[in-house]
Backbone as JSON Lines, residues from 0, in Angstrom:
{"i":0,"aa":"X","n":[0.84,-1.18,0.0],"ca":[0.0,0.0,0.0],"c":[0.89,1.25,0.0]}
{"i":1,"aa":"X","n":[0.15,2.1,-0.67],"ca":[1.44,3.49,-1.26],"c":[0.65,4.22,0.11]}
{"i":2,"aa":"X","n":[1.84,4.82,0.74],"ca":[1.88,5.7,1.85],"c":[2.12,7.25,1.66]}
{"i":3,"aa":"X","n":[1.48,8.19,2.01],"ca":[2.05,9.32,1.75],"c":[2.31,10.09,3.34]}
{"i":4,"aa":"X","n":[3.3,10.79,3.48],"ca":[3.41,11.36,4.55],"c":[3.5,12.74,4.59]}
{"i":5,"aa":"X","n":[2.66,13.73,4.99],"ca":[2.56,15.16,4.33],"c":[1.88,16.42,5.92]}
{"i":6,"aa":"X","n":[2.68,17.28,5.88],"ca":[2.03,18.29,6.4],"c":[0.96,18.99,6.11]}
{"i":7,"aa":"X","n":[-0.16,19.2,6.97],"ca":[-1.28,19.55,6.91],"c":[-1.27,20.92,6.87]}
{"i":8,"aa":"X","n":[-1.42,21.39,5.79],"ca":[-1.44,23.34,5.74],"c":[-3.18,23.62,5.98]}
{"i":9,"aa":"X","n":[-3.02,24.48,6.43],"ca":[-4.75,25.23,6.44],"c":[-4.88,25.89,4.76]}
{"i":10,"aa":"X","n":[-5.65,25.37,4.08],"ca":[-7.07,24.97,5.11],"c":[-7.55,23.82,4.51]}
{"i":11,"aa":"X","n":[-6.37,22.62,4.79],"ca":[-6.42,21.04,5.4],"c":[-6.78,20.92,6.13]}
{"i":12,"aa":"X","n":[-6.42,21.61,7.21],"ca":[-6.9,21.02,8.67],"c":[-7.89,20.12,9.3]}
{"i":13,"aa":"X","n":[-8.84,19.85,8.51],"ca":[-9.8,19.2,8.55],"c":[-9.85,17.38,8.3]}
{"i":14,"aa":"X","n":[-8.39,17.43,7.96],"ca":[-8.06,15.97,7.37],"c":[-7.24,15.17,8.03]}
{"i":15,"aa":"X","n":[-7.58,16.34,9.2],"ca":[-6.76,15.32,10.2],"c":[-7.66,15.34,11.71]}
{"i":16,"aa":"X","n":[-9.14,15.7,11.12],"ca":[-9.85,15.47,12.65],"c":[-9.83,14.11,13.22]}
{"i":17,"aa":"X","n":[-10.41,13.3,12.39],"ca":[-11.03,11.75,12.7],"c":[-9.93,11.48,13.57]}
{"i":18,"aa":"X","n":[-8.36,11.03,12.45],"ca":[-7.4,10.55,13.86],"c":[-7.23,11.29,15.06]}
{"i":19,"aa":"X","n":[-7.11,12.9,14.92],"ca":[-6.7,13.34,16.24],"c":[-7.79,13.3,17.32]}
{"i":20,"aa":"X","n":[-9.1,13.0,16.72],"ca":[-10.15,12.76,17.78],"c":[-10.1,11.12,18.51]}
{"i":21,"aa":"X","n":[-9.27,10.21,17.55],"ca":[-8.98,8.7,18.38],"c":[-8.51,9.0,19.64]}
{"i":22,"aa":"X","n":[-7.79,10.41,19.94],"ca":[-6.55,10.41,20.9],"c":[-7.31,11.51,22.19]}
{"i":23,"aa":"X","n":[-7.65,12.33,21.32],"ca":[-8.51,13.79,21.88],"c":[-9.43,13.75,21.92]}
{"i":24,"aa":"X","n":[-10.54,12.95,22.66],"ca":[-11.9,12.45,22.76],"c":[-12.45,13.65,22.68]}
{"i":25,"aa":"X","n":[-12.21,14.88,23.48],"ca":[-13.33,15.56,24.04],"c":[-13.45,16.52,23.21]}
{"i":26,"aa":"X","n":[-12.71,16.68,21.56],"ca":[-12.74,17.56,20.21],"c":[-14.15,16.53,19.96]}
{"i":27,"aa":"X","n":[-15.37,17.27,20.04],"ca":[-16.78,16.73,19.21],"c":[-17.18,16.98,17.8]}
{"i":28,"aa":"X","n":[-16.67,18.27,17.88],"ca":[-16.78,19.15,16.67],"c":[-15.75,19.69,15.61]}
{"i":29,"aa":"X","n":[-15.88,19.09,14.12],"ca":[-14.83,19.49,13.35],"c":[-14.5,20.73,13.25]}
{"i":30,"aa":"X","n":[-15.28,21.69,12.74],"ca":[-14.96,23.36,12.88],"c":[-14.4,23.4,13.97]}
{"i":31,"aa":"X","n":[-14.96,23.23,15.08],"ca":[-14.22,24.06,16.41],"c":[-12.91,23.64,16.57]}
{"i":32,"aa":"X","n":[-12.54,22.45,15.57],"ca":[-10.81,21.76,16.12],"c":[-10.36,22.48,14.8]}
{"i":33,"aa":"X","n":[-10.71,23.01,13.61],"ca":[-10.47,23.71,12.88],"c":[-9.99,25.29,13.29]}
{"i":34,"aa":"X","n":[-11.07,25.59,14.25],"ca":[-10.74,26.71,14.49],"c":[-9.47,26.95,15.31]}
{"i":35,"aa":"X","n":[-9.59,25.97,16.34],"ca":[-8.51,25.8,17.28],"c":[-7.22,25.63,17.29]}
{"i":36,"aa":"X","n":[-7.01,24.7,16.26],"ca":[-5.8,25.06,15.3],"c":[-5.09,25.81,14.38]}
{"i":37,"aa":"X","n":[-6.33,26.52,13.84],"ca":[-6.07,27.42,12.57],"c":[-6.07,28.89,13.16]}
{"i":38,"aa":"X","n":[-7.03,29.1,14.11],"ca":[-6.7,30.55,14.55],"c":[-5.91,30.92,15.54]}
{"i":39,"aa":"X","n":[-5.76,29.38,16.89],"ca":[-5.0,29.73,18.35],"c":[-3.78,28.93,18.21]}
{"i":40,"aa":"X","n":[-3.6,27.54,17.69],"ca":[-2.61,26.63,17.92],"c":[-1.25,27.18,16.36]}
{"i":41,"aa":"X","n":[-1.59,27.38,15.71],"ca":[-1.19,27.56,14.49],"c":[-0.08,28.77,15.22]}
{"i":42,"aa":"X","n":[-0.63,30.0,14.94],"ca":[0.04,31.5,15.82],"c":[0.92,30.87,16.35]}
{"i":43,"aa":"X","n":[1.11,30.06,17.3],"ca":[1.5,29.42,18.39],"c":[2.89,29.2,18.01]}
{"i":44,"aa":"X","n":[2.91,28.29,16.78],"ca":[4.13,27.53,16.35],"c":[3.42,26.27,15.8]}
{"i":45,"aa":"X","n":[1.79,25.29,16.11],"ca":[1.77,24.5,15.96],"c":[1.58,23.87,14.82]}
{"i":46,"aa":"X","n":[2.09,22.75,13.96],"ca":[2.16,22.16,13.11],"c":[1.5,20.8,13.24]}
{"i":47,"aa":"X","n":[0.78,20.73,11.77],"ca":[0.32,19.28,11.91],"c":[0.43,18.58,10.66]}
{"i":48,"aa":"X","n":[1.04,17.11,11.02],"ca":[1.41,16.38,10.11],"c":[0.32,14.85,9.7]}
{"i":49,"aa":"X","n":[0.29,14.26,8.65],"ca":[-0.86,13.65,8.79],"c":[-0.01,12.65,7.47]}
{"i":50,"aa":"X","n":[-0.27,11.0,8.24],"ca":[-0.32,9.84,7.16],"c":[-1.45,9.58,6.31]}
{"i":51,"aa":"X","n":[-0.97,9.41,5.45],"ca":[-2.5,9.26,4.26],"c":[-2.15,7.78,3.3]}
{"i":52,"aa":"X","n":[-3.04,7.19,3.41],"ca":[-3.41,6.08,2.85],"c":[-3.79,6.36,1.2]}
{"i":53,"aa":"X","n":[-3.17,5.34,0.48],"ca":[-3.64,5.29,-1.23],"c":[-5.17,5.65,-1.14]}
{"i":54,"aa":"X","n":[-5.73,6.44,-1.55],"ca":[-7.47,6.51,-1.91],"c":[-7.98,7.03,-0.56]}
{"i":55,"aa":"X","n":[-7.77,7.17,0.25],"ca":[-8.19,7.68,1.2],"c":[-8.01,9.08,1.86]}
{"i":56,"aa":"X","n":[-9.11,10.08,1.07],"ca":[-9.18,10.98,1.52],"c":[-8.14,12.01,2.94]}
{"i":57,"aa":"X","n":[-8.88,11.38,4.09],"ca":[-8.49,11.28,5.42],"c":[-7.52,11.31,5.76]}
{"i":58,"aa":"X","n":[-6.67,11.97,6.74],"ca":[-5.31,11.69,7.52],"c":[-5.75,10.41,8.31]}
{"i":59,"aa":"X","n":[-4.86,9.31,8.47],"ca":[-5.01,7.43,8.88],"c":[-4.24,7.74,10.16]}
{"i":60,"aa":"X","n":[-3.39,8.74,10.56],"ca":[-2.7,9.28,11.43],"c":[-2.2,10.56,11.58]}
{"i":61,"aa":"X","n":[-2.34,11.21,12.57],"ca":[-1.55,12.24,12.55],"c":[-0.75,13.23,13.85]}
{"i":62,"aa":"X","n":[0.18,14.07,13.62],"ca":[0.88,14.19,14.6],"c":[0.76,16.4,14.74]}
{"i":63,"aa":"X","n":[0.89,16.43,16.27],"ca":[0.69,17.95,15.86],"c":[1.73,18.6,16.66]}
{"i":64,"aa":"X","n":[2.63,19.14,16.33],"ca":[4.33,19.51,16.96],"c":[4.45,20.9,17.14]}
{"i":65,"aa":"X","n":[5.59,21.27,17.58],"ca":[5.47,22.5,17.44],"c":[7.74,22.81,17.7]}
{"i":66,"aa":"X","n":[8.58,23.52,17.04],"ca":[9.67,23.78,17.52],"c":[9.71,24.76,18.67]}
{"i":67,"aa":"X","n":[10.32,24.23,19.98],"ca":[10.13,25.26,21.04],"c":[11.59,25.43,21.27]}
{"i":68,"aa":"X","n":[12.21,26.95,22.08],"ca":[13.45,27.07,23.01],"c":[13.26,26.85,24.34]}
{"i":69,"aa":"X","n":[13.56,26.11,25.4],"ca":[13.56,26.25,26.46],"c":[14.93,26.1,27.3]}
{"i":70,"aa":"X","n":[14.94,26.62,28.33],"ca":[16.11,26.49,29.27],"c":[16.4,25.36,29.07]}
{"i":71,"aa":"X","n":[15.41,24.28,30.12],"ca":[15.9,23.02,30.57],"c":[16.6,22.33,28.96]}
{"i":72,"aa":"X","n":[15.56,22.55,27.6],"ca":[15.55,20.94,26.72],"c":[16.83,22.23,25.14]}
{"i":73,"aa":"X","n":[16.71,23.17,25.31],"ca":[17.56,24.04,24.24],"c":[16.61,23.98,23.2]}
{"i":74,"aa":"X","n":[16.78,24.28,22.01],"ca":[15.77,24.06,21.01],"c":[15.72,22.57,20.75]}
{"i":75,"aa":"X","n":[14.11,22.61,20.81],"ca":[13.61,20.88,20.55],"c":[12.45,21.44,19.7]}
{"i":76,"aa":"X","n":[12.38,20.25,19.38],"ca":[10.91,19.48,18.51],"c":[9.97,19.23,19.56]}
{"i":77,"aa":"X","n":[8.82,19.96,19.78],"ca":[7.81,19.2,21.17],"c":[6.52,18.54,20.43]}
{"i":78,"aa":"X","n":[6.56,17.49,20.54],"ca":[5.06,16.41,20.19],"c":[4.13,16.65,20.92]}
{"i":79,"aa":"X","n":[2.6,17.85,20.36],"ca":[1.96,17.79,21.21],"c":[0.81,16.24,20.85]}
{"i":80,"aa":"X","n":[0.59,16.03,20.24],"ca":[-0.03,14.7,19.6],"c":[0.34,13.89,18.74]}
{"i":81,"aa":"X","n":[0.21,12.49,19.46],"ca":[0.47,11.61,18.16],"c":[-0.75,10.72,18.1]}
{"i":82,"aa":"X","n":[-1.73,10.84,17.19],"ca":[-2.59,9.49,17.25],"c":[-2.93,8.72,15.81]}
{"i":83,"aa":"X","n":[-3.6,7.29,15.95],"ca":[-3.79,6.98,14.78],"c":[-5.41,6.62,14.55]}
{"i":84,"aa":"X","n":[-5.81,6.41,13.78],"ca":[-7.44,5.97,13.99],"c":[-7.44,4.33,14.53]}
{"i":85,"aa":"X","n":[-8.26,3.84,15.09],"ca":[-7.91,2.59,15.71],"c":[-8.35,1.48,14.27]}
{"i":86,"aa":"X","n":[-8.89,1.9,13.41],"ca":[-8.86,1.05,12.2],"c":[-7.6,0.84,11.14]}
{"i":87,"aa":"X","n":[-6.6,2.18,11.95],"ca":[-5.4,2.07,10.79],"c":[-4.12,1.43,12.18]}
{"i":88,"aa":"X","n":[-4.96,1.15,13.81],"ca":[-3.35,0.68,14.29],"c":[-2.67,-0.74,13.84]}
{"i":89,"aa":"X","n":[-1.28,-0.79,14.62],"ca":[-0.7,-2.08,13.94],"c":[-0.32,-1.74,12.89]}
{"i":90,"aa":"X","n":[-0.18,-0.92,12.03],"ca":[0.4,-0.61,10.59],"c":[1.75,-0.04,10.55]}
{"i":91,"aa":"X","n":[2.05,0.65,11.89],"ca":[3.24,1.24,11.71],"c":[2.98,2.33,11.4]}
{"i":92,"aa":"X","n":[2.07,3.03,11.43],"ca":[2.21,4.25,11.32],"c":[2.64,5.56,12.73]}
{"i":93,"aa":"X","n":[2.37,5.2,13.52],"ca":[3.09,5.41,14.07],"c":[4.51,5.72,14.4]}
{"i":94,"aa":"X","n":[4.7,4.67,14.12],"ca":[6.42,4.97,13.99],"c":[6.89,5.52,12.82]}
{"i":95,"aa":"X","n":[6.03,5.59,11.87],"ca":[6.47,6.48,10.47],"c":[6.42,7.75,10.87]}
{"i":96,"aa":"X","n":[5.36,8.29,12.02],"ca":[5.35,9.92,11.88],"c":[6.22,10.05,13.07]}
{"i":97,"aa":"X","n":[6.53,9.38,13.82],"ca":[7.73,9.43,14.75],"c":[9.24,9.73,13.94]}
{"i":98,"aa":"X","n":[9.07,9.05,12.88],"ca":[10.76,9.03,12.27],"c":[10.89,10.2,11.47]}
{"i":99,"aa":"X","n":[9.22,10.73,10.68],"ca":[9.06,11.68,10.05],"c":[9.8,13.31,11.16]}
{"i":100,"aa":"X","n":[9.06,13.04,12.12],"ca":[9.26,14.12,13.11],"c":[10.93,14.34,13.31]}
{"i":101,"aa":"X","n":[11.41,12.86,13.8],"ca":[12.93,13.17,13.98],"c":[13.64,13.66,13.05]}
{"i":102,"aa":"X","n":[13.61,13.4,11.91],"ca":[13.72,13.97,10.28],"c":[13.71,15.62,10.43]}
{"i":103,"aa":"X","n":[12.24,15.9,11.03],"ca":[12.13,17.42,11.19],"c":[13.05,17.92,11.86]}
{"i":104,"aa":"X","n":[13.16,17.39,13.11],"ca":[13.62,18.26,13.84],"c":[14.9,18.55,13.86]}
{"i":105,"aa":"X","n":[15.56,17.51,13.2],"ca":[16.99,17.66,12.4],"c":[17.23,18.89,11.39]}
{"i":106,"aa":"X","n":[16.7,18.79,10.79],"ca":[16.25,19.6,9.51],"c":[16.16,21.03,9.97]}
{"i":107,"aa":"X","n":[15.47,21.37,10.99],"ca":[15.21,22.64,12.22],"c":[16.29,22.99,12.76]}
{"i":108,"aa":"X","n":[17.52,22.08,12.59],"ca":[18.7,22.02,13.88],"c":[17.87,22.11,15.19]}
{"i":109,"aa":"X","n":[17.42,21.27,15.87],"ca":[16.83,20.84,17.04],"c":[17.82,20.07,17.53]}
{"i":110,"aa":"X","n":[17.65,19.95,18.77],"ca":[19.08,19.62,19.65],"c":[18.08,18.23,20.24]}
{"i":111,"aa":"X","n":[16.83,18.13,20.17],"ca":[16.46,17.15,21.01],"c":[14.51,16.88,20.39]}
{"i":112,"aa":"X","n":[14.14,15.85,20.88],"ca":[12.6,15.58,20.34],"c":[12.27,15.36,21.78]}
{"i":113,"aa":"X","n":[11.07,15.56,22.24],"ca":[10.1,15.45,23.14],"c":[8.81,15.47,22.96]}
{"i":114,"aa":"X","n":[8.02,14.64,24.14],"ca":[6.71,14.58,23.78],"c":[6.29,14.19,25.54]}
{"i":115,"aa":"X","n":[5.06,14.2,25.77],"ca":[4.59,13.79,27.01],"c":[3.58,12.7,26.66]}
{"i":116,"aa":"X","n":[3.48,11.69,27.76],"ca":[2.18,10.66,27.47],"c":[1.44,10.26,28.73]}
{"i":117,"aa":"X","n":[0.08,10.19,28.59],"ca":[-0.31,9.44,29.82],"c":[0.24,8.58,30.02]}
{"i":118,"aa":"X","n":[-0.64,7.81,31.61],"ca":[-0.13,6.87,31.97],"c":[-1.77,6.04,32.34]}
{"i":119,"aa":"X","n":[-0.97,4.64,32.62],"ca":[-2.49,3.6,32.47],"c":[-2.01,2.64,31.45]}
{"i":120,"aa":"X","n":[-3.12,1.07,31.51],"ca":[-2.62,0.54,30.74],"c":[-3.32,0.6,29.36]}
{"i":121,"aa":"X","n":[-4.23,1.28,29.38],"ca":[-4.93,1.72,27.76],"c":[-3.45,2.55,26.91]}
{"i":122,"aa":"X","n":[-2.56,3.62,27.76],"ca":[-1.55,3.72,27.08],"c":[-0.06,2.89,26.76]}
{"i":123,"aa":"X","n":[-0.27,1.13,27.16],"ca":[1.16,0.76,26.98],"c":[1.36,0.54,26.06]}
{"i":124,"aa":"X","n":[0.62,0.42,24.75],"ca":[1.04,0.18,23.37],"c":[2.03,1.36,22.77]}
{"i":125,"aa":"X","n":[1.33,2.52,23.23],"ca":[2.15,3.8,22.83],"c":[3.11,4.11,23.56]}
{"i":126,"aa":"X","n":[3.59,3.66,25.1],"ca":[4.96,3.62,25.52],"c":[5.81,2.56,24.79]}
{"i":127,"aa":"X","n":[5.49,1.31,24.14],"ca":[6.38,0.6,23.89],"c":[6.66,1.23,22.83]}
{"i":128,"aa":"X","n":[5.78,2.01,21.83],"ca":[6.05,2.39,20.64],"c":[6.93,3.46,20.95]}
{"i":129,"aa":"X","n":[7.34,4.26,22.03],"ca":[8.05,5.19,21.82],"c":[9.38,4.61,22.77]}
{"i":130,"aa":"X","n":[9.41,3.52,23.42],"ca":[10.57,3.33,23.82],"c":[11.54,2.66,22.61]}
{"i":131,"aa":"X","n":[10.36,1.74,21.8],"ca":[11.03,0.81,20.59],"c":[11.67,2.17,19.61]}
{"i":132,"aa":"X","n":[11.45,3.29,19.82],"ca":[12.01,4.21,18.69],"c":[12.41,5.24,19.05]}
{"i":133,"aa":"X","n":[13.69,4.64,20.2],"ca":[14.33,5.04,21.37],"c":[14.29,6.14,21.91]}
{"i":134,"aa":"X","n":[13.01,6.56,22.09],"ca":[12.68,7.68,23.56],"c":[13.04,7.04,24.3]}
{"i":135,"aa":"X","n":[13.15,8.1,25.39],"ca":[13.24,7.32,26.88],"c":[12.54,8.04,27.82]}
{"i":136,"aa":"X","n":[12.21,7.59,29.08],"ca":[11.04,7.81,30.33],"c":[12.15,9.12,30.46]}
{"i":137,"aa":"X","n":[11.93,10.58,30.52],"ca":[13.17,11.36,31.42],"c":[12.63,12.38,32.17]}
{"i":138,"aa":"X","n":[11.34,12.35,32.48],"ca":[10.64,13.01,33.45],"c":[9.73,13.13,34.03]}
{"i":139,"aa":"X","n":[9.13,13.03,35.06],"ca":[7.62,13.32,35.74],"c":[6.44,14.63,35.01]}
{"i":140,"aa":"X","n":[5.91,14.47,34.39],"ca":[5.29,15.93,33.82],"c":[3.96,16.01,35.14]}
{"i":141,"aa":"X","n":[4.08,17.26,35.76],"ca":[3.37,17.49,37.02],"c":[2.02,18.8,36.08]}
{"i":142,"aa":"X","n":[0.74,18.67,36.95],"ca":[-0.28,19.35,36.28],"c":[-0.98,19.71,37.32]}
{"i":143,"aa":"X","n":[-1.42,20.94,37.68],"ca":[-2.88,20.91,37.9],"c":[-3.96,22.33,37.13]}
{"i":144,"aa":"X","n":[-4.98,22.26,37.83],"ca":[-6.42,22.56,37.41],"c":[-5.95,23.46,38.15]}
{"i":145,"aa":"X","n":[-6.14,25.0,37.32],"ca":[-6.0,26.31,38.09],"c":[-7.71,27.22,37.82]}
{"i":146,"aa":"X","n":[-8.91,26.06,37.28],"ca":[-10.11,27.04,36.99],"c":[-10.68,26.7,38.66]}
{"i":147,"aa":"X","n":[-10.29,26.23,39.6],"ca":[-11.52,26.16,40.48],"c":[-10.78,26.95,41.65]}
């Protein structure tokens, strides 16, 4: 099967709802993840990349990054999403937009790739996938709720 691997320019954006909603349950609505990307995340720095299947319309996966500077990491590549639709997992795609990304961030002169992931065992498929394509565990990411 012919694979294509391609950045999502606006006003694509839309071709990469289905997968990023496998990952991002609580996006209901296509416009509003349109908007969200195209008018707030975009500005931002954020980028989105999307696997596409022979004949198939649709992004089958996709990833949404962004190049950041920070103290602690120097300039990196930051993964804010990686998901795939659960009809396209097991294909490897995954690890295609993983290798795609490292590619980028080379390309950027990025000193480093990062990403954050839950935890639970609904996520161990996607830790093995990112240890097998040698990330490694290198920090606690701490959060809370500042609306209440």
């Amino acid at each position: 099967m012919k694979l294509v691997i391609r950045e999502l320019l606006h006003p694509e954006t839309r071709l990469g709802f289905g997968a990023m909603r496998a990952l991002r349950t609580a996006l209901a609505d296509e416009d509003a993840f349109v908007q969200l990307v195209d008018e707030e995340q975009r500005p931002e720095g954020y980028r989105l990349v999307g696997v596409f299947e022979e004949g198939v319309p649709e992004a089958v996966a996709v990833a949404g990054f962004r190049a950041i500077h920070t103290l602690a990491w120097g300039h990196c590549l930051y993964v804010d999403d990686l998901s795939t639709l659960p009809t396209a997992r097991r294909r490897g795609y995954g690890r295609d937009l993983l290798e795609w990304l490292l590619e980028e961030a080379k390309r950027l002169g990025c000193d480093q790739l990062h990403l954050d992931s839950g935890v639970g065992i609904d996520r161990a498929d996607a830790h093995r996938l990112y240890l097998n394509a040698g990330l490694v565990i290198a920090a606690h990411h701490f959060a809370r709720d500042v609306t209440d």
